[in-house]
N, C-alpha and C positions, 0 to 999 in steps of 0.2 A: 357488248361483252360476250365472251365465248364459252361455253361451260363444256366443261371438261367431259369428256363419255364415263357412264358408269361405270365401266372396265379399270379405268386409271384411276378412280376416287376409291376405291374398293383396295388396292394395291399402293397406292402412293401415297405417301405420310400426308405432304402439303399441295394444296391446290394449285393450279398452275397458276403461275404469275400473267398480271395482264400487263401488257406494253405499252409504254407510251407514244413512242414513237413508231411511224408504220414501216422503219427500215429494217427492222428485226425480224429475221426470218420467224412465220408464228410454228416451227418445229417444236414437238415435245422432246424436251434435251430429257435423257434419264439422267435419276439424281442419286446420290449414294443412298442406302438403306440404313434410317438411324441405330435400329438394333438389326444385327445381325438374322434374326428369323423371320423376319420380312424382308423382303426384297421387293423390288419394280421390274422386274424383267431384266435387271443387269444384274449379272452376280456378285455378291458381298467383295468376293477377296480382288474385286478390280482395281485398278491404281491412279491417282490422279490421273495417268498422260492419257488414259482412254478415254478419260471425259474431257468434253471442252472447255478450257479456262473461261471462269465467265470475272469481272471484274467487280463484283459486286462482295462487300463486309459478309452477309451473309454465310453464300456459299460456302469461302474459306473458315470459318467459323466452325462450319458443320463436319467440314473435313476433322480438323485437327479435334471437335470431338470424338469423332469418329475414330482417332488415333490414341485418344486416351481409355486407359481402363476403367472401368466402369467402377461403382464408388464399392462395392464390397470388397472388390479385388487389389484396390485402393492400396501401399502402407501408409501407414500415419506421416506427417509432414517431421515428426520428431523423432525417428529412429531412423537408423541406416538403411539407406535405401540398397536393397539384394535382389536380383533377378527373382522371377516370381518364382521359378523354380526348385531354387534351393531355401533349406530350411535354416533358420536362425537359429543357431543352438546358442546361449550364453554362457561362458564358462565361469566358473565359479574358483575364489584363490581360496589355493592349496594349504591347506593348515599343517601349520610347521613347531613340532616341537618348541617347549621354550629354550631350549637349550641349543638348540640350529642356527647355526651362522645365518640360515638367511632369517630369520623371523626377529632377528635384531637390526640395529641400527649401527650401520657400520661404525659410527663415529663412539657409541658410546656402549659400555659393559655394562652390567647389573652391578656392580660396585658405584659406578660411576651415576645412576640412574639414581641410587640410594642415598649417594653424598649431592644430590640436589635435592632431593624429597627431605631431606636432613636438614639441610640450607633452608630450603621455602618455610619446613616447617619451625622452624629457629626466628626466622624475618616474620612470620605471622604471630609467634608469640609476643614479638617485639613491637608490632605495632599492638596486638592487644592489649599489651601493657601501656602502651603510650595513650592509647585512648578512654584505657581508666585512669588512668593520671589524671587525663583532662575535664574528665566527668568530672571525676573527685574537686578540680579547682575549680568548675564551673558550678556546683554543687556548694561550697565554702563562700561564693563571690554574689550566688544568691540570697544564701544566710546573709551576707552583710550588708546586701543591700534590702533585704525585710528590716533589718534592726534598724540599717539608717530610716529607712522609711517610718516606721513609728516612733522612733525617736522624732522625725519630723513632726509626725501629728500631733502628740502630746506636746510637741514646744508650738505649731499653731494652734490646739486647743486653747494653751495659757495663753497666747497672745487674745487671741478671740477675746476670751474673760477681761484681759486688762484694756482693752480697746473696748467693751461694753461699757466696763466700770466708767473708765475715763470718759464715755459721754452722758454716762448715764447723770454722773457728777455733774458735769458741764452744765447738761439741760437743766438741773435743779437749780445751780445757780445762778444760770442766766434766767431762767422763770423767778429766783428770788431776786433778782436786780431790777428786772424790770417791773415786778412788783412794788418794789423797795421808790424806784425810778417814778413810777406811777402816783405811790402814793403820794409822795413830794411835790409830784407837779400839781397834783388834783390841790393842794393845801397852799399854793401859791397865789390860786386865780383869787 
C-alpha cells in the first residue's frame, strides 16, 4: 500500500483510494472540495467536465452534495420554495368594513343572515322541547316501573309467608302421621 505525501493529507479531505486492480493509472485525480474554504489545488468554482468522470456511487454523491445548499441556508420542506434572494413577505387580508360589498357573502345580506340565525334558533328550541318531553316520559315510566317493582315484592313476601306456612303445616303433620303410623305398628307386633 502507498501512503499518501503529507502535502496532500494536510489539503485533501479523504485519503486516496487504494486500487484493486493494477490497470489504473496510480495518478492523484484532484477531488472537489467539500466546503468551499478548503480546497486541494483545484479551485472550488470548477465544473464537473474538468474533472474526470469516475464511475464510482461515491464520487457523484459528493458532487450533488456539493450542489446543494448547505443546511442553514436551507427553506423548510413546507413553504414555498423562493430564490434565496428574495424576501418572503406575507400579506395580510384587508379588513373591510361590515357594510362593504366585499366583506359579505355575495349570495346572502344581513337580513337574510338574521332570518336563518331566527330559524336555527326556532329548530333548537324545538328540539329542546322535545327532549324534555322525553325526559318527563322517561322520568313517569320509571316511577311505574319502582311501583310495579314493590308491588312485586310485597306480593313475593306474602307468597314466601304462605309457602312457609304451608310446609310448615305439612311437616307437623306428616311428623304427627308417622307418629300416629308408628305407634300402631309398635302395638301390633
Amino acid at each position: 500500500m502507498r501512503r499518501p505525501s503529507s502535502a496532500s493529507t494536510a489539503t485533501a479531505p479523504f485519503p486516496e483510494p487504494v486500487s484493486m486492480t493494477e490497470s489504473e493509472p496510480r495518478d492523484l485525480v484532484p477531488r472537489p472540495a467539500i466546503s468551499p474554504t478548503i480546497s486541494s489545488g483545484a479551485s472550488a468554482s470548477s465544473s464537473d467536465s474538468d474533472l474526470p468522470h469516475h464511475p464510482s456511487a461515491r464520487s457523484s454523491s459528493r458532487r450533488t452534495r456539493m450542489e446543494r445548499p448547505r443546511l442553514g441556508d436551507r427553506q423548510r420542506s413546507n413553504t414555498i420554495i423562493v430564490p434565496k434572494g428574495r424576501d418572503v413577505v406575507q400579506t395580510e387580508r384587508p379588513q373591510y368594513p361590515p357594510d362593504d360589498a366585499r366583506a359579505m357573502s355575495p349570495r346572502r345580506n344581513s337580513e337574510d343572515i338574521e332570518r336563518l340565525e331566527r330559524g336555527l334558533r326556532e329548530t333548537l328550541k324545538e328540539q329542546a322541547r322535545n327532549l324534555q318531553s322525553s325526559l318527563a316520559a322517561l322520568a313517569e315510566k320509571i316511577d311505574e316501573v319502582k311501583t310495579d317493582h314493590d308491588k312485586l315484592e310485597t306480593e313475593n313476601r306474602f307468597l314466601q309467608d304462605y309457602i312457609g306456612g304451608l310446609t310448615r303445616t305439612m311437616s307437623r303433620d306428616n311428623l304427627g302421621r308417622s307418629a300416629s303410623t308408628s305407634g300402631k305398628m309398635k302395638g301390633r307386633r
